[in-house]
C-alpha positions in Angstrom: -21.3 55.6 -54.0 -19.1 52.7 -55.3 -19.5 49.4 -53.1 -16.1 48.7 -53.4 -15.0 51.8 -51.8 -17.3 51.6 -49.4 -16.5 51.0 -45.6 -19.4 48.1 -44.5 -17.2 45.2 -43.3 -20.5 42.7 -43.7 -20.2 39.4 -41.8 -21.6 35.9 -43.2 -21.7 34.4 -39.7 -24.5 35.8 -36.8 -22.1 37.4 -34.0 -22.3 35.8 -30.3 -23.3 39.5 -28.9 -26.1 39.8 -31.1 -29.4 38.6 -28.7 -32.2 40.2 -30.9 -33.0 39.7 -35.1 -32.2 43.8 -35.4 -29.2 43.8 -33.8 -28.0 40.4 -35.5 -28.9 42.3 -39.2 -27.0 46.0 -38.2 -23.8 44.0 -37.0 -24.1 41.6 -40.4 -24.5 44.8 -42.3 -21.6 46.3 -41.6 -24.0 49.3 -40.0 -22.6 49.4 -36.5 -20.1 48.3 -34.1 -19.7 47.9 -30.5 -16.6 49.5 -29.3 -17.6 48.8 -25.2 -20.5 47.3 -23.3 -23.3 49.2 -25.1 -21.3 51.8 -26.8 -21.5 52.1 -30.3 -19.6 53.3 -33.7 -21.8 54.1 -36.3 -20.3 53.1 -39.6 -21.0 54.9 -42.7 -24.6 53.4 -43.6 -25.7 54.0 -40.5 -24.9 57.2 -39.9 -26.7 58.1 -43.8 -29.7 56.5 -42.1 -28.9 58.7 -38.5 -28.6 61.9 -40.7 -32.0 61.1 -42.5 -34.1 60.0 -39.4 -32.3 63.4 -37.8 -33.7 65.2 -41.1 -37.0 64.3 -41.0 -37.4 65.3 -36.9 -35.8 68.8 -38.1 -38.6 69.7 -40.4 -41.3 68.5 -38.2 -40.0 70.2 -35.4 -39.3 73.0 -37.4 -43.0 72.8 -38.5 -44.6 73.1 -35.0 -42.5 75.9 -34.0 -39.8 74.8 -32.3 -36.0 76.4 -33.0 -32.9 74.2 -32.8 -30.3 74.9 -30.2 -27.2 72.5 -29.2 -26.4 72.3 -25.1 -23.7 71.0 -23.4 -23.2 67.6 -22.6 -21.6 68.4 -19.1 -24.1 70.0 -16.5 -23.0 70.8 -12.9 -24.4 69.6 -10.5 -26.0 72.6 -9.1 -28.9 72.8 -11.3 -29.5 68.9 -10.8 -29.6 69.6 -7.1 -32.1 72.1 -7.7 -34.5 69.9 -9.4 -33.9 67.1 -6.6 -32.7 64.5 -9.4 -28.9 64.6 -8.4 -29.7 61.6 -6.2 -33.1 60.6 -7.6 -30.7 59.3 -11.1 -28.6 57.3 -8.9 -26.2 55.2 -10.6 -27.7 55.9 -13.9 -25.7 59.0 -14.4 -22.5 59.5 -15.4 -20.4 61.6 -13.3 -17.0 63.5 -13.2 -15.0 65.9 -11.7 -12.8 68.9 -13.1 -9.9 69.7 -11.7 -11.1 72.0 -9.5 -13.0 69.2 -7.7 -16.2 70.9 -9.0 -19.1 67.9 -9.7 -20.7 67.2 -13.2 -22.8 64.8 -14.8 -23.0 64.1 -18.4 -26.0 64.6 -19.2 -28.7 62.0 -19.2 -31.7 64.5 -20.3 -31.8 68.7 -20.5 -34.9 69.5 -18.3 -32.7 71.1 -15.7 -30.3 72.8 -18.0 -32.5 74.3 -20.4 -34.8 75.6 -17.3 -32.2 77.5 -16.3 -31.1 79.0 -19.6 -34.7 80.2 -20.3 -35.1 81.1 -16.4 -32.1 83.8 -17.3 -33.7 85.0 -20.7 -37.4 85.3 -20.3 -38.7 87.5 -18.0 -42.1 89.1 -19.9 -44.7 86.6 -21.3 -44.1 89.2 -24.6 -41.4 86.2 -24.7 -44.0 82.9 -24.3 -44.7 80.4 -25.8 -41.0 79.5 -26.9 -40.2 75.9 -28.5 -36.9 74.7 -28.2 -35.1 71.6 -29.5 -31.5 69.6 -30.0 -30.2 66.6 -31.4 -27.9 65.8 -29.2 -25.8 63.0 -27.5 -27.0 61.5 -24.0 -25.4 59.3 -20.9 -26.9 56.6 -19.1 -25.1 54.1 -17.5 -27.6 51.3 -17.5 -27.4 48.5 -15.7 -27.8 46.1 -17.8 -27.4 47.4 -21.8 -28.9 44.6 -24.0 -30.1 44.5 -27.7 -27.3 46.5 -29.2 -28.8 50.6 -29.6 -32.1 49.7 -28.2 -30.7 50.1 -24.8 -27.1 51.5 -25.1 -25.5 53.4 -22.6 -24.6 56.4 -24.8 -27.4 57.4 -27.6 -28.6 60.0 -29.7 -31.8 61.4 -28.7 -34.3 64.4 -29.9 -35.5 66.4 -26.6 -37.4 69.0 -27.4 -38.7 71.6 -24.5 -41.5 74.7 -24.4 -42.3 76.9 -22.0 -45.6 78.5 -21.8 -47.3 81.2 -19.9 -50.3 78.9 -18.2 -52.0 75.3 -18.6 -54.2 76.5 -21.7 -51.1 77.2 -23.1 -48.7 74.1 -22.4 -52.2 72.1 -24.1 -51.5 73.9 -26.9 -47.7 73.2 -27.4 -48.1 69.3 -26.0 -50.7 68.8 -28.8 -48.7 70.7 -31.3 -45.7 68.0 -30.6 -47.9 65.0 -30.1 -49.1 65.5 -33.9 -45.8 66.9 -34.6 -44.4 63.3 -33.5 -47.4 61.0 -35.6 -46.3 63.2 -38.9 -42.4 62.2 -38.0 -43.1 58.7 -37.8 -45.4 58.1 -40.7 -42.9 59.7 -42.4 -40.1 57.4 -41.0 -42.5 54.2 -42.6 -42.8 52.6 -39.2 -45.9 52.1 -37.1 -45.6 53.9 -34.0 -48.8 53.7 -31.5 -49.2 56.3 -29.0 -50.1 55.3 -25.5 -50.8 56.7 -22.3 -47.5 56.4 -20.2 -46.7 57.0 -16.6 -44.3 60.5 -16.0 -41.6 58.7 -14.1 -38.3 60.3 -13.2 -39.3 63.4 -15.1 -42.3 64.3 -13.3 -45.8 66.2 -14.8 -49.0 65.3 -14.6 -49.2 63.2 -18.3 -47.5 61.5 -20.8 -47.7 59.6 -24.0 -45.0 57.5 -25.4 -45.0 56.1 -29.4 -44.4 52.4 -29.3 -43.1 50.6 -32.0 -45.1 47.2 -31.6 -42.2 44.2 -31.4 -42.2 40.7 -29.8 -38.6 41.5 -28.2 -40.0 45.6 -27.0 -39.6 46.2 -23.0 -42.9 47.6 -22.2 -45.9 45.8 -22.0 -48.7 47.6 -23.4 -52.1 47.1 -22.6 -54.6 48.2 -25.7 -58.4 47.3 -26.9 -59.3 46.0 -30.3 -62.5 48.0 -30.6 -61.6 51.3 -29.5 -58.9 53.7 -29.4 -57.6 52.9 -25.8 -54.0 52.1 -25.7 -51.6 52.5 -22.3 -48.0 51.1 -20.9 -49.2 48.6 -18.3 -47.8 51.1 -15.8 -50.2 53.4 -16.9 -53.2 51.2 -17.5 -56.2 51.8 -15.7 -58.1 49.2 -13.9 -62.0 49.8 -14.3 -63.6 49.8 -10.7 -66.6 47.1 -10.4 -69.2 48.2 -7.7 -69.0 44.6 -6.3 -70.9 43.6 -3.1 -69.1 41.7 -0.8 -69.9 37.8 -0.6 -73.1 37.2 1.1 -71.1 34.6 3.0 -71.4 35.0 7.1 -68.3 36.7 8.4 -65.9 34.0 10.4 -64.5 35.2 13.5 -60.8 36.4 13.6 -58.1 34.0 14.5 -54.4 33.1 14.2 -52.8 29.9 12.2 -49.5 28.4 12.4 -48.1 28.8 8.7 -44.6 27.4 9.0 -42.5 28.7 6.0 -45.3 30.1 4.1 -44.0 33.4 2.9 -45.0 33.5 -0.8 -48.8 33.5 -1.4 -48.4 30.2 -3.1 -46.7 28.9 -0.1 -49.7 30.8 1.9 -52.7 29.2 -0.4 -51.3 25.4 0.6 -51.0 26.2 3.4 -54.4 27.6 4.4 -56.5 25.8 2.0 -57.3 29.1 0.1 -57.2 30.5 -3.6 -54.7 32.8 -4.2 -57.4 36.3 -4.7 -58.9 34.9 -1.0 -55.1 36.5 0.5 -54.1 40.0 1.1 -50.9 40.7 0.1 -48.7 43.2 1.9 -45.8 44.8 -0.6 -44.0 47.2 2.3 -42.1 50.1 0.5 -40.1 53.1 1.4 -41.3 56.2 0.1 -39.4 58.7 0.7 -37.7 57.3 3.7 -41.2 56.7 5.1 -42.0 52.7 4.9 -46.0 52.6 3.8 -47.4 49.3 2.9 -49.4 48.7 0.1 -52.5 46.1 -0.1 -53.1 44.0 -3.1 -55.2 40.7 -3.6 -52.9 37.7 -3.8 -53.6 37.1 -7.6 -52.7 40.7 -8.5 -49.4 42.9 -8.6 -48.8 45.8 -6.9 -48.0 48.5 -9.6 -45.0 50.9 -8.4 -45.7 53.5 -10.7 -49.7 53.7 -9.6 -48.1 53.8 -5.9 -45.9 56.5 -6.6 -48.2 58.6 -8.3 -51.1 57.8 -5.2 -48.3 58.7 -3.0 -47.2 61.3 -4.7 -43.5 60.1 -3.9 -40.3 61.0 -5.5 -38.4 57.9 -4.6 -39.7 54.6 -4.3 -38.5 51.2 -3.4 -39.1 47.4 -1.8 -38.3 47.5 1.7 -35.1 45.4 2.6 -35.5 42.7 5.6 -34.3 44.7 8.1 -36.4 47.3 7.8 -39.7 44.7 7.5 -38.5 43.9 10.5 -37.7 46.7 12.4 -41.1 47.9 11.4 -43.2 44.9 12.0 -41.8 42.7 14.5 -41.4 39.8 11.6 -40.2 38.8 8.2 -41.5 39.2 4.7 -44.6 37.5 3.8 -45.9 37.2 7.4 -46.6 41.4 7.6 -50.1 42.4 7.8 -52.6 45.5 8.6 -54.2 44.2 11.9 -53.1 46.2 15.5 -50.3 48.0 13.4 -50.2 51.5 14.7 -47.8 54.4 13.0 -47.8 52.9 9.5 -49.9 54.0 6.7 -51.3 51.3 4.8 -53.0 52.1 1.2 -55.6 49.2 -0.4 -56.0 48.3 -4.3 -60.2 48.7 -4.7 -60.0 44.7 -5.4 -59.5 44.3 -1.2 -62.6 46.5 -0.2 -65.1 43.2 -1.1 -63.3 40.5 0.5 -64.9 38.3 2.6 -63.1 36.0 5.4 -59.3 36.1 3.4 -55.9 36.1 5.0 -53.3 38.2 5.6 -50.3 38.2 7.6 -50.2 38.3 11.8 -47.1 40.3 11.9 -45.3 37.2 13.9 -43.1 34.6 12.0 -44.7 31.9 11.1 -48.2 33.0 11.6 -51.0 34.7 9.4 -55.2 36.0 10.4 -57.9 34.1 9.2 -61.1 35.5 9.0 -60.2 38.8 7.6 -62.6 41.2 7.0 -61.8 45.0 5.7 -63.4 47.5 7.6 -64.4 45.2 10.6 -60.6 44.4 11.3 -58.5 47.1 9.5 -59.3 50.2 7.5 -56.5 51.1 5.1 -55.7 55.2 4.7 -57.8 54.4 1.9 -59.0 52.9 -1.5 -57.0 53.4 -4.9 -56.1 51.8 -8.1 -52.7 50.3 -7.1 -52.7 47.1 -9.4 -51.1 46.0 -12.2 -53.8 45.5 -15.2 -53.8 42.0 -16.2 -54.6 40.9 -19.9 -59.1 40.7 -20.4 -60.0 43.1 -17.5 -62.4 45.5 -19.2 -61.2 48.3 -21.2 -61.8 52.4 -19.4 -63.5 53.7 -22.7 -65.7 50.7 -23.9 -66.1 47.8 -21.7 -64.1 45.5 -23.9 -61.4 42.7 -23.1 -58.2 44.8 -23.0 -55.3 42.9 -24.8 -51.9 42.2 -24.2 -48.6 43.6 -26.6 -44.9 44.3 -26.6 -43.7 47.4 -27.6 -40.3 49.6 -28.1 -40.8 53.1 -27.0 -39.4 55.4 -29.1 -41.2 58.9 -28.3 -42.5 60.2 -25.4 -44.2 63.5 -24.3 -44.9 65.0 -20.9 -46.5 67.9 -19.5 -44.4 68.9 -17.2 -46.2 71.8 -15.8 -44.3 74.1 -13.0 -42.0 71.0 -11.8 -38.6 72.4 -13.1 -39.7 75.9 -13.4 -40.6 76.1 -9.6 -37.6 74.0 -8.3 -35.4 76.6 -10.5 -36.5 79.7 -10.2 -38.4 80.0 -14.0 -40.7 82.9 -13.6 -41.7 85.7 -16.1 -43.9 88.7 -15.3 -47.6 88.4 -16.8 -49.7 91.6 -17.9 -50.5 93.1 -14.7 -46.9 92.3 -13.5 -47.4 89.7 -11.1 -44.7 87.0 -10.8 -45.6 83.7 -12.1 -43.7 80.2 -13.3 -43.3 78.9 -16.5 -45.2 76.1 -17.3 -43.4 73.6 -19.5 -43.4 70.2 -21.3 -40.6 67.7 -22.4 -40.6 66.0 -25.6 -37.8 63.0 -26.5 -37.0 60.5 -29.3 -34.5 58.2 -29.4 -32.8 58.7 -32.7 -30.2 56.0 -32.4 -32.8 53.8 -31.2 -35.0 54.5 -33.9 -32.2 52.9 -36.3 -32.4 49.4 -34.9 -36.1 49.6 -34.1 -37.2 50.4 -37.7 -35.1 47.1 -39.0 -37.2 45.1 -35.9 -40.3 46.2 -37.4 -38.5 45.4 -40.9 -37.3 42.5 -42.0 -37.3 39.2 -43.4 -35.3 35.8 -42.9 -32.7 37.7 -45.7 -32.0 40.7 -44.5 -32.7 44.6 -43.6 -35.8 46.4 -45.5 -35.8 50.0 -45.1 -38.3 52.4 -46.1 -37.4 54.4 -48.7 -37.2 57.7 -46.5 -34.6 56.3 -43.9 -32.6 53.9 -46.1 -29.1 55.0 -46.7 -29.0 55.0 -50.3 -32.5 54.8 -52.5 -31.3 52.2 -55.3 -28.8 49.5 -55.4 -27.5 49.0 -58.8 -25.4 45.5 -59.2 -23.8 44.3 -62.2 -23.5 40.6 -62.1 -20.2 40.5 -64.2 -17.8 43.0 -63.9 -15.7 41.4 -66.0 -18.3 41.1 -69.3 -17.3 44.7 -70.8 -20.4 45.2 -71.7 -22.6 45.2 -68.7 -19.5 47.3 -67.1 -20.3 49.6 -69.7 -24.0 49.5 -68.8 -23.7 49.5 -65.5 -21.3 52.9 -65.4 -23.5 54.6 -67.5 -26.8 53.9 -65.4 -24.9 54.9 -62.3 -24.1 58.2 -64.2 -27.3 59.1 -64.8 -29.3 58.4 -62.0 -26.6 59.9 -59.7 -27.2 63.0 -62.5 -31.0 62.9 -61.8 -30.2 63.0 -57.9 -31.3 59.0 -57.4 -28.8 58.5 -54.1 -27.4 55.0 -55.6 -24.6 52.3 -54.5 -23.5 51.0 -57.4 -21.6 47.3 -56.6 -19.0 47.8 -58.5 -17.2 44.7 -57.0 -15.6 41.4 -59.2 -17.7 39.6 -56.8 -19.9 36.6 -58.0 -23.6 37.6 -58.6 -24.7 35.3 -56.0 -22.2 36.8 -53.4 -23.7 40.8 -54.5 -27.7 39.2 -54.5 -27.3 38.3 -50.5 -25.2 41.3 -50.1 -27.9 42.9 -51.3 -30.5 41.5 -49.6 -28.6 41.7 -46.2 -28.3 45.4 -46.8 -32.0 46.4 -46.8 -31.8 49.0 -49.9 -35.4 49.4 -50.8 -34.8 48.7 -54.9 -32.2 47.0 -56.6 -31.4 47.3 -60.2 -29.7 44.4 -62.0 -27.3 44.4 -64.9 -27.0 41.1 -66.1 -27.8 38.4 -68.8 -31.5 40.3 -69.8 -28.8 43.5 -70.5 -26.8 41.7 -72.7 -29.5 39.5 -74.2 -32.4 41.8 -74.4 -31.3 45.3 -73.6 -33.3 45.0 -70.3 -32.6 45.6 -67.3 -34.1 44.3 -63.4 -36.1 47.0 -61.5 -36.6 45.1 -57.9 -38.4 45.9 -55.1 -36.6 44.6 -51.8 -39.7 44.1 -49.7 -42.1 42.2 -52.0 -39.5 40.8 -54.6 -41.5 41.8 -57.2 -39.6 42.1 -60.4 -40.2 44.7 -63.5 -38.0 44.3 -66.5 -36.7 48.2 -68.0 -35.6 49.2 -71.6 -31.6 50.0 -70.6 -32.0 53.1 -72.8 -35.2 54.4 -70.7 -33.9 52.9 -67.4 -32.6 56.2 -65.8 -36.1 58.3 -66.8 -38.1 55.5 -65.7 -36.4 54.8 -62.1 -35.8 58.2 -61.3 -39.4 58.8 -62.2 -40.5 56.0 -59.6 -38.0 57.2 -57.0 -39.6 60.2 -57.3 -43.3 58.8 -56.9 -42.1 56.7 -53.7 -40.4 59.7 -52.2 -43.7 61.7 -52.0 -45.5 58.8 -50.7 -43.4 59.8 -47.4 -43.6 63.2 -47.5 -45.8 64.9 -44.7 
């Protein structure tokens, strides 16, 4: 490709819209641009690099059995009602209406469509396992989109789906697409750590997701340096100590006057205690059915470890109103003691306190002297906390550790979720009637763009690995002018392109200087230079982007040679 036919408008100054490094370089680059409030035109370099990430999940899919299809984007609403999400999306999904009046959503994920596709196909487990996948477009109307395709409100995404006869079965397949997804990213040259991840929205009984570690990533992920163990804090499990309660004397029961002191801070001044001496009460609706939750005052209540304990579809704070309708006062002031007709639920942390403090379900007022099991006994004990950074690690015993990460996989097991709520059942050998058991398997494509420029960069510019990067050599020619480096440089383009080296060639009467931070800027892995060692030595500049390393070539053995090492590099990132 000639650079000076190419469409990459690059920009020399950082754009106001651009909050994150990644996003700052694809704008500069002339990669991507925003056409609304995270919507995005891919421009042609990006969409090289789209089409080769796209290539890559093809084969590996491909390679653990799975078959490409391509669904609609629109869905009606019936099957989403079937599943239970039509609601449970809420205002993430896009919805319309055709003329008829008839309800749609574009579709934010497949599970319910694809359910019912196989649901009207299989019938015989002569037809199971079956592996299906697409590359397609998805909606979500987030909230809040931020750091350009990292979270956009239209994306690509991979979603890949199987359906098995039993749970020996879905093992199989969720295995099969776990190492189906370390082979895709290895490939991809990024470093993408598997951890254990709660199911969410989509249901199932387990999940990984493949972060990409970053400073600016979403999720917080909790992992230990001397093993294995890696898990989203949502997922992170919080080791249970045996620990006796205080051998302290219990103190007798008896209300306080705590003017104002809603916030456990406000509480600890207050009362003259520390913060893990307080029982926090976090009051939620779960399923329209207000539960309360109890925490130690120095932890967090972890939603996704209530919802699972629970077992809840739909969960969510409990407004004001509803605190008080329930309990007689505001928040902050809500506690366990002489409450009758409300389910209460305890992290393990509260079982061994001794004398704390907890609300008195009055304004205004809290207990002191608390004691579990002598003045309240929760439904019962559960991990229901948020892990905090040097609690012990599940597998070892170590200090767990603290990252950022950008999810860019994740798999589920699904099980009989969608398959029961939809009807998927097939007849087994004895023909008895039995659901499909299925598992769910997405990567954000888009995303993978911008998150593969977070992980690499420098102060200059985009550096791509060679298996993503929109072209594999960029040739420059300092002087476009000088008829012999023109020459040189025409002739080089010539013959790589012949050998099937995918090369931009700057071809432009730019200044050197101006084509070197272009260059740079653009991330293309090596850059070949004909310049004043062409003319002066018959040599030219074999660079390598990401360590600047630089190799001088014979001109008249430069094609062999660099389409030689192109071809090296290329099967250092083949599966």
């Amino acid at each position: 490709m000639r650079q000076s036919a190419l469409y990459a408008p690059t920009l020399r100054e950082d754009p106001k819209e651009a909050e994150v490094t990644s996003h700052r370089l694809l704008l500069r680059g002339g990669y991507v641009r925003q056409v609304a409030s995270g919507v995005y035109a891919y421009l042609p370099l990006a969409y090289r690099v789209l089409q080769k990430i796209s290539r890559i999940i093809e084969e590996e899919m491909d390679r653990a059995g799975a078959q490409e299809i391509l669904l609609p984007v629109i869905q009606p609403k019936e099957v989403w009602e079937a599943s239970g999400r039509w609601e449970t999306f809420g205002p993430l999904m896009f919805r319309a209406e055709d003329r008829h009046g008839r309800p749609f959503a574009l579709g934010p994920t497949h599970e319910e469509l694809i359910t019912a596709l196989v649901r009207d196909e299989v019938r015989s487990y002569k037809r199971l396992p079956l592996r299906l996948y697409q590359i397609q477009t998805k909606f979500r109307d987030e909230y809040r989109p931020r750091f350009g395709l990292l979270r956009g409100r239209e994306f690509l995404m991979k979603d890949a789906y199987s359906f098995d006869r039993d749970e020996e079965g879905l093992e199989e397949s969720y295995w099969a697409m776990y190492r189906a997804y370390e082979r895709i990213f290895r490939r991809l040259g990024v470093e993408a750590r598997a951890v254990l991840a709660d199911t969410g929205a989509m249901g199932g009984s387990e999940s990984h997701e493949f972060m990409i570690l970053a400073d600016i990533g979403e999720d917080t992920i909790a992992y230990c340096p001397q093993c294995d163990y890696a898990a989203n804090v949502e997922r992170a499990e919080v080791v249970v100590r045996e620990e006796a309660p205080p051998e302290e004397p219990m103190e007798p029961l008896r209300r306080v006057r705590t003017p104002g002191a809603r916030t456990v801070a406000e509480q600890a001044a207050a009362l003259g205690l520390p913060p893990e001496k307080i029982i926090k009460n976090v009051v939620y609706v779960a399923d329209g059915e207000v539960v309360v939750v109890l925490v130690r005052g120095d932890h967090e209540a972890n939603e996704a470890k209530v919802r699972r304990v629970l077992g809840a579809e739909t969960l969510e704070m409990a407004d004001e109103e509803t605190i008080r309708r329930t309990f007689g006062a505001g928040p902050g002031f809500v506690g366990p003691i002489g409450v009758v007709g409300v389910r209460f639920f305890a992290d393990h942390a509260v079982r061994a306190l001794r004398n704390a403090s907890t609300g008195a379900n009055r304004d205004d007022e809290h207990f002191l002297g608390v004691n579990p099991g002598r003045d309240f006994e929760p439904e019962g004990y559960y991990d229901l906390r948020t892990v905090r950074e040097g609690d012990v690690c599940p597998k070892c015993g170590a200090p767990l550790r603290f990252a950022r990460g950008i999810e860019v996989g994740h798999v589920f097991k699904l099980g009989t979720k969608y398959s029961e709520a939809l009807g998927a059942t097939y007849l087994d050998e004895e023909g008895r009637e039995r659901p499909i058991v299925m598992g769910s398997y997405g990567i954000g494509v888009s995303r993978l763009v911008q998150a593969i420029v977070e992980q690499s960069h420098d102060e200059d510019g985009i550096i791509w690995p060679l298996s993503v990067a929109p072209y594999e050599v960029h040739l420059l020619v300092t002087n476009m002018a000088e008829p012999e480096l023109r020459e040189a440089g025409e002739r080089l383009y010539e013959e790589l392109t012949r050998r099937g080296v995918e090369v931009l060639y700057d071809d432009r009467p730019d200044r050197a200087g101006v084509k070197f931070k272009d260059a740079d800027l653009l991330g293309i892995p090596y850059h070949v230079v004909v310049g004043a060692r062409t003319r002066e030595e018959g040599l030219v500049e074999w660079k390598e982007r990401r360590t600047r390393a630089v190799d001088p070539i014979p001109l008249a053995e430069a094609a062999e040679v660099i389409a030689a090492r192109i071809a090296e590099a290329r099967r250092a990132f083949s599966a």
